[in-house]
Every structure is written in structure tokens, then in C-alpha cells.
C-alpha positions as CSV (number, residue, x, y, z in Angstrom):
1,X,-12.0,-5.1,12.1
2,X,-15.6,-5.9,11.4
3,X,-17.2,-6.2,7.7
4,X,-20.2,-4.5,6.6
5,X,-22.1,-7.3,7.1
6,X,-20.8,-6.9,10.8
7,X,-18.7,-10.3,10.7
8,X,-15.0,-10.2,12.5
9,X,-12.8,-10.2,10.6
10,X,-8.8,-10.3,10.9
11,X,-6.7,-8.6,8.8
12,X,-3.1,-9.5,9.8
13,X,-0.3,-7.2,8.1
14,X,3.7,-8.2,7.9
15,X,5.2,-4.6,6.8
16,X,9.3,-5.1,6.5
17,X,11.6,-2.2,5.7
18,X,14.3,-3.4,4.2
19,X,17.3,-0.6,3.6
20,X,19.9,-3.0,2.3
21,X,20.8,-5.6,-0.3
22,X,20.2,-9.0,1.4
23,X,20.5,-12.1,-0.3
24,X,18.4,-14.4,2.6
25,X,15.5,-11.8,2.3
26,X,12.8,-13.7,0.8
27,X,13.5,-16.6,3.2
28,X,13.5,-14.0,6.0
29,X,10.2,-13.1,4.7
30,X,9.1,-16.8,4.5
31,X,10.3,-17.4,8.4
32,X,8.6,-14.2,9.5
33,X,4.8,-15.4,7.8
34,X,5.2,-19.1,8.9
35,X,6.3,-17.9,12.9
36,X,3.1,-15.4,13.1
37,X,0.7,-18.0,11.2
38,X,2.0,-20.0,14.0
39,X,1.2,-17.7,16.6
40,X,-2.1,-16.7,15.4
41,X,-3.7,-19.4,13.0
42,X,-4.5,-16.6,10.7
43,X,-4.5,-15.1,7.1
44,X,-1.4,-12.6,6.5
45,X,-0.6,-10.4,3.6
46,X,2.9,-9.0,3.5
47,X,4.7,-6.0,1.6
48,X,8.2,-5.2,1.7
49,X,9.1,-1.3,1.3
50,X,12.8,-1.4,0.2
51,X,14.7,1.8,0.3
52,X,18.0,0.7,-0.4
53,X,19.8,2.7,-3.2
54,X,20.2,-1.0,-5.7
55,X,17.8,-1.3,-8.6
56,X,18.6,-4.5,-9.5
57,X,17.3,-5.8,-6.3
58,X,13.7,-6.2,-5.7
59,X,12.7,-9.4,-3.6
60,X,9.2,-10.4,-4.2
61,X,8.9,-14.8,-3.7
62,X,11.0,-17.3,-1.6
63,X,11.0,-20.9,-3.6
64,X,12.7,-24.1,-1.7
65,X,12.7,-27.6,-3.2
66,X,13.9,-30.3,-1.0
67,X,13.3,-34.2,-2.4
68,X,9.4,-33.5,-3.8
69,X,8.5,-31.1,-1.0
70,X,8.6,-27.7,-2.5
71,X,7.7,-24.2,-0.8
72,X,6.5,-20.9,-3.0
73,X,5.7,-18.1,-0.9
74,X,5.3,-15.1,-2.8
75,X,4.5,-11.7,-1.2
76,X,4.1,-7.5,-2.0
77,X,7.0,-5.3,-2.8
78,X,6.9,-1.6,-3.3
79,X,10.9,-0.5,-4.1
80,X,11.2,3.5,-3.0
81,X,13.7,4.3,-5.9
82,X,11.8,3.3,-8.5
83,X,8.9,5.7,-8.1
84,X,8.3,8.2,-10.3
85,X,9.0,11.6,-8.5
86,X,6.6,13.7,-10.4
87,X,3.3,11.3,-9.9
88,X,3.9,11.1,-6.5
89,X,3.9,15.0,-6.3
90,X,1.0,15.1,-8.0
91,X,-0.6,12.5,-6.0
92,X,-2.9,13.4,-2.6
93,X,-2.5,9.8,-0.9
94,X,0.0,11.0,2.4
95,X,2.0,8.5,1.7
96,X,3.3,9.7,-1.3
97,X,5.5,12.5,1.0
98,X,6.7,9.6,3.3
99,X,8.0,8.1,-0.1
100,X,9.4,11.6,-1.4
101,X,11.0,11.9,2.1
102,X,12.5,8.7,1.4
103,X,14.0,9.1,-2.0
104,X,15.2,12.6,-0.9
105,X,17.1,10.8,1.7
106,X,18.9,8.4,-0.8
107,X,19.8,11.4,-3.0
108,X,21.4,13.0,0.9
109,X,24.7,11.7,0.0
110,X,25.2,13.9,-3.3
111,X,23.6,17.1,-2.0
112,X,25.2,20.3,-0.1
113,X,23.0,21.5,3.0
114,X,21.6,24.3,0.9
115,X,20.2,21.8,-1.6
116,X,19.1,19.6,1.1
117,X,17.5,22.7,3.0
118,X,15.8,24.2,-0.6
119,X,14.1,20.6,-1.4
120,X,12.9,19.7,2.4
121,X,10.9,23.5,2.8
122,X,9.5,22.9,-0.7
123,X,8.1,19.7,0.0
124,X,7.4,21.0,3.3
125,X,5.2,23.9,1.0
126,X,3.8,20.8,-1.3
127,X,2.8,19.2,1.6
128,X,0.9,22.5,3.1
129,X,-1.4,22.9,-0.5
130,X,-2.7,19.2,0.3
131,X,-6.3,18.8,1.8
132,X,-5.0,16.6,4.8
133,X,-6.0,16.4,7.8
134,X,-4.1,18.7,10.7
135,X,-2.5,15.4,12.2
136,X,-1.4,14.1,9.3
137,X,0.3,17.3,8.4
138,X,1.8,17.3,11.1
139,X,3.2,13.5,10.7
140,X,4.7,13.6,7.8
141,X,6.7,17.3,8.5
142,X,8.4,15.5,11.5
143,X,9.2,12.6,9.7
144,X,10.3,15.2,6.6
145,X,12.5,17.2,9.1
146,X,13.8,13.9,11.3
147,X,14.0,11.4,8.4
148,X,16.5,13.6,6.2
149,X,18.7,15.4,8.7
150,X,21.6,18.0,8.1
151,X,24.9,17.8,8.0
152,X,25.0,21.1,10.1
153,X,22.6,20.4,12.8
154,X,22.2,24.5,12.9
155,X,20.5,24.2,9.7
156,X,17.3,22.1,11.6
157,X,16.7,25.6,13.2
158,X,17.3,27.1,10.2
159,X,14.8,25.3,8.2
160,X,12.2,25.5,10.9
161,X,12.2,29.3,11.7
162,X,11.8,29.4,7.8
163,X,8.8,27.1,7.7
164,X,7.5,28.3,10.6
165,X,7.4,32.0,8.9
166,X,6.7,31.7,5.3
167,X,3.7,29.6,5.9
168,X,2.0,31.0,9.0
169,X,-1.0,32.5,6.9
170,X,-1.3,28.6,5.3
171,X,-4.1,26.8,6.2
172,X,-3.7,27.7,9.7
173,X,-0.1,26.0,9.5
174,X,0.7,28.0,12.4
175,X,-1.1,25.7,14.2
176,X,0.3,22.8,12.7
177,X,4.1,24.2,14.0
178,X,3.4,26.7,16.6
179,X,3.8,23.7,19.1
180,X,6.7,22.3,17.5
181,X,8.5,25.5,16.9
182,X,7.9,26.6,20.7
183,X,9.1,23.4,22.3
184,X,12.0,23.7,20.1
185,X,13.0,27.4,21.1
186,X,12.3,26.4,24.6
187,X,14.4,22.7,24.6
188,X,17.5,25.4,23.1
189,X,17.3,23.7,19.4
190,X,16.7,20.2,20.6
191,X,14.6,17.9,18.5
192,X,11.5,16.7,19.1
């Protein structure tokens, strides 16, 4: 990317999604900066999204200390279940769905279909009253309807027929799923 003052400038990013507990995680994260500062000879900035279901466990530095040599390498964290449901709904940064999407799919486990297909199309409606952007719209409802899936694969069609109908008039959302929804008729309920 360039500066305003029109300089080059690199911005290297290390995202890692971690969806488990794993005690070698900051040294992973350690290994994976030092091998691409290798590679490219260049500032990096990490974050590690972690959307496993602990609390307790939220990696943020790797420390070694070997004979007087000693290593700190501290990076970002953002941990998915400790967000605060209600800001992010109130919240119009897209990312804040990905993130409900998320922590909807580490509640999956305790909820029936119905419950499952009630909080998806009301996200799904949250989603529609934002001032996005058509694409980005469209994103984050196939990573909404592919991220969290049914038990009952029926229910996909289910849940898109109903989307697909109760929010035509939307901000032209007919456009935003008239695509999807005809593929998926045609392709006999396949995803896409």
C-alpha cells in the first residue's frame, strides 16, 4: 500500500484462527512471525481470533529464556466469546456479524433447529437494516447460512425460502438473494 505522502509501504498481516485450547500456541505464533520475517525482511503485526468455547484461555505473548538469551514476543488477541452480544448488534462495523455468526455457532450445540433457524433469519434481518454495501451483504449471509449449519439439512431450504420472502421489499435484498436462491432451486437444494 502507498501512504499519503505516496511512500510504499508494507503492511504485513499474520491473522491465526485458533478453535481450540492449545498449550504450544504462543510459540506457534512466535515460529509463524520469525519464518515470514525470514521470508520477507519485513515489519508484521499479528492477531489471533480464538473461537474456542474456554474462557480461561486467551494467548497473547510467547516468553523463552535459555542461559541469558531471552525472547518476548507479544502479539493481538481478540477471543470471540467474550464479546458482548448486544454492542456488537448495535455496532455497523461487518465484522461484528462475522463475530455474531461465530458465537451463535458455539451456542449450536445447546439449541434445537427451530432455535437455530429463529436466531440465523433474525440476524439475517439485523444484517438487512445495516447501510452495507450489496457485496458485503451478501458475504456475510453466506457465511451466516454456511458457518452455522442445521442439523436437518432440509432446514437450509427452509431458512432460505423464508429469507428470500420476508425480505424481498428490503433494500432491494431481492437482489442480494435472487442469485443465490435461483442457483439453489436449480442445483435441487445444493449449497453454494
Amino acid at each position: 500500500m502507498y501512504t499519503r505522502e505516496g511512500i510504499e509501504q508494507w503492511v504485513l498481516v499474520h491473522v491465526e484462527v485458533q478453535g481450540y485450547v492449545d498449550k504450544h500456541f504462543e510459540q506457534r505464533m512466535y515460529m509463524y512471525n520469525y519464518r515470514i520475517f525470514d521470508r520477507y525482511r519485513k515489519q508484521i503485526t499479528a492477531i489471533a481470533l480464538l473461537t474456542d468455547k474456554d474462557k480461561q484461555f486467551h494467548p497473547a505473548e510467547y516468553r523463552s529464556e535459555f542461559l541469558g538469551t531471552s525472547i518476548r514476543y507479544s502479539f493481538n488477541s481478540y477471543k470471540i466469546i467474550a464479546q458482548d452480544e448486544a454492542a456488537l448488534l448495535q455496532s455497523n462495523n461487518p465484522f461484528a456479524f462475522v463475530v455474531l455468526t461465530v458465537l451463535l455457532a458455539l451456542r449450536r450445540g445447546k439449541l434445537t433447529d427451530k432455535a437455530l433457524f429463529d436466531l440465523k433469519v433474525e440476524l439475517v434481518r439485523k444484517l438487512l437494516e445495516q447501510k452495507f454495501a450489496r457485496a458485503t451483504i451478501r458475504g456475510i449471509f453466506y457465511f451466516i447460512r454456511n458457518y452455522v449449519v442445521f442439523a436437518d439439512l432440509e432446514n437450509d431450504s427452509k431458512f432460505l425460502l423464508n429469507i428470500y420472502y420476508c425480505f424481498l421489499a428490503k433494500r432491494n435484498s431481492h437482489k442480494i438473494f435472487h442469485s443465490s436462491f435461483v442457483y439453489f432451486m436449480n442445483e435441487k437444494f445444493m449449497y453454494v
